[in-house]
N, C-alpha and C positions, 0 to 999 in steps of 0.2 A: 457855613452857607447862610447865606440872609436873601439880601433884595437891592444889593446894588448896584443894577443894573434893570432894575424896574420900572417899566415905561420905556425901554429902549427897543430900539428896531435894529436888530444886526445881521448882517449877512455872511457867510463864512462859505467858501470855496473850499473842494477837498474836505466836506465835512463829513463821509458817511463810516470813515474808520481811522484809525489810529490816533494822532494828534489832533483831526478835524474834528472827531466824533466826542476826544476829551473836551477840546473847545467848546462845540454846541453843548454837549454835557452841562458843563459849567458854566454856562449862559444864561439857559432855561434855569438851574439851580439858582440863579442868581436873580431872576426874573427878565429876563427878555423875553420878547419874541425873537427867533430868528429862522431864516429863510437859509437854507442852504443847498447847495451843490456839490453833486460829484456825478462821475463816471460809472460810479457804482449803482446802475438804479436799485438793483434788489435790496443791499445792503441800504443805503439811502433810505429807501421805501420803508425798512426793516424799522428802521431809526425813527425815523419822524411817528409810525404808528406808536411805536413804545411810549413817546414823550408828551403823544397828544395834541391839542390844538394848537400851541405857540410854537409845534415848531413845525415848517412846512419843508418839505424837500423839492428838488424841482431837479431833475434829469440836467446835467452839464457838462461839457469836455472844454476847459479853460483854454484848451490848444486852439477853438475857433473864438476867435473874438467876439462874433455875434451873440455867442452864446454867454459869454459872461455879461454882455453887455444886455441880454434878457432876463439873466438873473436878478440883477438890479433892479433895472426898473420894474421887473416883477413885486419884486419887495414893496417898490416904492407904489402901485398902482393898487396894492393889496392893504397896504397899512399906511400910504400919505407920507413917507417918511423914511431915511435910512440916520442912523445913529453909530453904529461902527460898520465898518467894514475889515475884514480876517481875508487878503491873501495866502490860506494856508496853500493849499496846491501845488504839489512839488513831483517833479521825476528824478530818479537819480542816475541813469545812463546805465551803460553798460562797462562793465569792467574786462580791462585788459592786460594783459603778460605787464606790455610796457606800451606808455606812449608812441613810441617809436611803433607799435601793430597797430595802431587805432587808425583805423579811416574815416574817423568825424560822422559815419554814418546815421549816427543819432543826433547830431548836432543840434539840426533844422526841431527836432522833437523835442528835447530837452529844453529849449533854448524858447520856443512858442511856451510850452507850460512854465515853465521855471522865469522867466523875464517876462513874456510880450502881456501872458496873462495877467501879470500883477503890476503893469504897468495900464493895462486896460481897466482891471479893476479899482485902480486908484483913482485912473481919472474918469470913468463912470461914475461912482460913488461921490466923487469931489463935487461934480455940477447938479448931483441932490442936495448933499450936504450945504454949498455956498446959499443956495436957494432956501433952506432951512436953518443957516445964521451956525452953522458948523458943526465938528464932528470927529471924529479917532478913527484911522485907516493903520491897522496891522499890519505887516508884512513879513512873513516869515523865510528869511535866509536859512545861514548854518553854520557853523563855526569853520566849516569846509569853506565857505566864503572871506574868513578874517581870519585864518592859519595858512599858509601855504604847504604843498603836500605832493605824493607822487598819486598818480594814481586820479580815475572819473575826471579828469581834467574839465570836459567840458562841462557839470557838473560844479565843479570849484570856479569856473567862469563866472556858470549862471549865476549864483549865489553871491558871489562878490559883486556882480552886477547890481543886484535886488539892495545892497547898503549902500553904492552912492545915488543910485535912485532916487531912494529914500530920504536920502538928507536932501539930493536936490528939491524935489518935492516939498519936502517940511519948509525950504525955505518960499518958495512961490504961493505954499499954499494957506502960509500964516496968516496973509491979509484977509481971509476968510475965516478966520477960528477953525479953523482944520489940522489937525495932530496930525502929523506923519510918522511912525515910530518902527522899529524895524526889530525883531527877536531870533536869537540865532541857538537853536537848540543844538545839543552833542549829546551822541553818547544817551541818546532815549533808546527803549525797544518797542521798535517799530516793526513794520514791513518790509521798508524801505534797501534795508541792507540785503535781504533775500533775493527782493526783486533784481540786485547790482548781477547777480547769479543767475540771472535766467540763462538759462542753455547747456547748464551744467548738468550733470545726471544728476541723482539726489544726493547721494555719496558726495559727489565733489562739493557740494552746493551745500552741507552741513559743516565740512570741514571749514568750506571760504569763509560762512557766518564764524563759524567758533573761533579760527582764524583774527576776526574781524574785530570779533567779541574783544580776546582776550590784551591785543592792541589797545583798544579803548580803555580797558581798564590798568594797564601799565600806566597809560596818558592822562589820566585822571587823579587831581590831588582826591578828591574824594571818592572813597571807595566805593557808596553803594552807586547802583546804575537808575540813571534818569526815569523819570516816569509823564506820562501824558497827562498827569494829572499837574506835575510842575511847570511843563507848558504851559497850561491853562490858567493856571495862576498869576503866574508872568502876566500873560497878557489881560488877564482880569481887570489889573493893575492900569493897564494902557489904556483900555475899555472904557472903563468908568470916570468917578469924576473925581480920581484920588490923583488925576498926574494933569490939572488944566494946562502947568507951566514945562511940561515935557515933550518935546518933541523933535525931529532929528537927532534919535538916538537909537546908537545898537547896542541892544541887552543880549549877552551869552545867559545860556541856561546849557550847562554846561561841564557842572561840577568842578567846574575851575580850571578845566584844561586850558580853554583860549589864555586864563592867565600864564601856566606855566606849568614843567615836570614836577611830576609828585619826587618828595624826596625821598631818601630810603627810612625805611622806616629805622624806630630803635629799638633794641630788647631793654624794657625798664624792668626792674627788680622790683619784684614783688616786697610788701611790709611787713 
């Protein structure tokens, strides 16, 4: 931990738990201030009192554009300034038998949080930043977006969606000094997988995680499983001022799945 990120004003969406709450975490450890949002207020609320004055929370559902669009400028009316901005904010649908059952009925939801929000928060965040001579905008897809797969389809849309955004973006928004960089986490433990299980009794809904679990870790060259802490790190990385020559790109955190199958392992003989 140090101070590399000292003096900075960063905003971060979806920040009151899991990957959002490692993010701001390691924010403030790093010296920011940052401003955050979620739909959680209590949780939220929880968070910002723990961390104390640099970090502020502020009630938000990304799904209404207004509202991310007052998060920002909040930031910016509060401290003069925005320095990164964190699309963390994600849903991940509902899970189905098969494609073929799915009536799209989340569609319109997944699709407002997962896309329109972090397309609003880019370009909110952008016409602070140009006006302040530039700046790092995060954006967090999923390897569900750069693998192809059965299964949350409209989910693996959104996500896919959110990487060529991003590069579009990076390239419009260079002439600004504005980074547009894009990170695709796998294979963390999150919420996120439980949530795919709402409607299930608890029974069903432990086995569909374990299920889910034990998938992930066949598909992983590396054995241990991801953490919120590796997220954060990642994007520390994007944050700061250790990547000024980086931008439209998508970083896997990931353990190595998006690159490929783990091979079988070998029995080596002891000496």
């Amino acid at each position: 931990m140090g101070n590399e990120l000292a003096g900075k004003i960063a905003v971060v969406t979806g920040g009151a738990s899991g990957l959002g709450a490692g993010i701001v975490d390691r924010f403030l450890a790093e010296g920011a201030t940052v401003v955050f949002g979620d739909i959680d207020a209590e949780q939220g609320g929880a968070l910002a009192d723990r961390q104390g004055a640099k970090a502020v929370f502020l009630s938000t559902d990304v799904a209404v554009t207004d509202e991310v669009t007052r998060l920002i400028d909040s930031a910016v009316d509060r401290f003069g300034r925005i320095d990164v901005m964190v699309n963390n904010a994600g849903v991940s649908g509902r899970m189905h038998r098969s494609f073929l059952d799915d009536d799209l009925g989340d569609f319109d939801a997944v699709m407002a949080v997962n896309v329109r929000a972090v397309m609003a928060g880019t370009r909110d965040a952008a016409r602070h930043m140009k006006a302040g001579g530039g700046g790092s905008i995060i954006n967090l897809t999923s390897i569900g977006g750069i693998q192809a797969g059965g299964g949350v389809m409209t989910y693996r849309a959104s996500k896919a969606a959110v990487i060529h955004f991003t590069k579009c973006a990076a390239i419009e928004l260079a002439n600004y000094d504005i980074r547009v960089n894009c990170l695709a986490p796998g294979h963390i433990r999150t919420a996120i997988v439980a949530k795919a299980a709402h409607g299930m009794d608890a029974e069903k809904a432990a086995k569909f995680e374990a299920g889910i679990r034990a998938t992930m870790r066949a598909d992983r060259p590396l054995e241990r499983e991801g953490t919120a802490a590796d997220v954060a790190e990642a994007i520390l990385f994007f944050a700061g001022d250790r990547s000024p020559y980086v931008t439209g790109t998508v970083l896997p955190v990931d353990g190595g799945t998006a690159a490929g199958k783990p091979l079988p392992k070998k029995n080596t003989p002891r000496d």
